[in-house]
C-alpha positions as a printed Julia matrix, in Angstrom:
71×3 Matrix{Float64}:
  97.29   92.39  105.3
  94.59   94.37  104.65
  90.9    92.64  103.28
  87.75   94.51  102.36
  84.71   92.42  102.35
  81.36   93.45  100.84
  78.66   90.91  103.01
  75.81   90.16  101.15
  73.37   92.33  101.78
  75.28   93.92  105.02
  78.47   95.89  105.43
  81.87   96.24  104.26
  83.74   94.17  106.7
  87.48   95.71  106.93
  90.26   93.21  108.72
  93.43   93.69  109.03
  96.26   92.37  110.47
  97.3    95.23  112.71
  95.84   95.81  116.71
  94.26   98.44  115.9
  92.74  101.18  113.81
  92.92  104.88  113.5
  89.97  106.26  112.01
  89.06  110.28  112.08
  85.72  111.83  111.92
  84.41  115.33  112.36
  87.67  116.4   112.85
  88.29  113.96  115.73
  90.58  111.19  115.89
  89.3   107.88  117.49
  91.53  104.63  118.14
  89.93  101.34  117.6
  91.5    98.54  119.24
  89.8    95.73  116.83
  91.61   93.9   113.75
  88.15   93.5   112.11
  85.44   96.49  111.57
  82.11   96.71  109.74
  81.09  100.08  107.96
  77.85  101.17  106.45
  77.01  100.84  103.43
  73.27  101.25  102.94
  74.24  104.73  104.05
  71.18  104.09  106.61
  73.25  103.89  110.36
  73.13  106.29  113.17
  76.47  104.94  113.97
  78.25  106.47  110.1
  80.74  105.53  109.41
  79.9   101.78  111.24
  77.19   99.73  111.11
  74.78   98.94  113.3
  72.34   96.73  111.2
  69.97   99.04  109.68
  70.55   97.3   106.38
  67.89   94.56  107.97
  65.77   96.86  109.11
  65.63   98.72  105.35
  66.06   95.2   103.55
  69.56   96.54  102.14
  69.8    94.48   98.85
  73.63   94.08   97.55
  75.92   91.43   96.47
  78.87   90.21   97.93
  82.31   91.23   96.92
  85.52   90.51   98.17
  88.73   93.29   97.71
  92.4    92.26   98.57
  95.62   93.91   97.92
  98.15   91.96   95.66
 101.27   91.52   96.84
């Protein structure tokens, strides 16, 4: 299972059904042991590619949308 979740005005909350994730960035490779993540995307963090609530800070403004792969 993997979801995608737009919040309202927040993140894109990623959950999955594995233990954890594999993410790489600058050229590093980082294991997350979570089954739910939240990444940026007011493009405003000092945490890229996660969040770490500057979108309340900035008053981020988006709608929520939900993303799901068909089976």
């Amino acid at each position: 299972m993997l979801k995608i979740t737009a919040i309202e005005n927040g993140p894109y909350m990623i959950e999955t059904d594995a233990q954890s994730l594999e993410i790489e960035r600058e050229g590093n490779k980082e294991e997350i042991k979570k089954n739910v993540i939240y990444l940026c995307r007011c493009g405003h963090s000092n945490n890229k590619p996660f969040c770490d609530g500057s979108h309340s800070r900035v008053g981020f403004q988006a709608k929520a949308v939900k993303i799901q792969k068909l089976t």
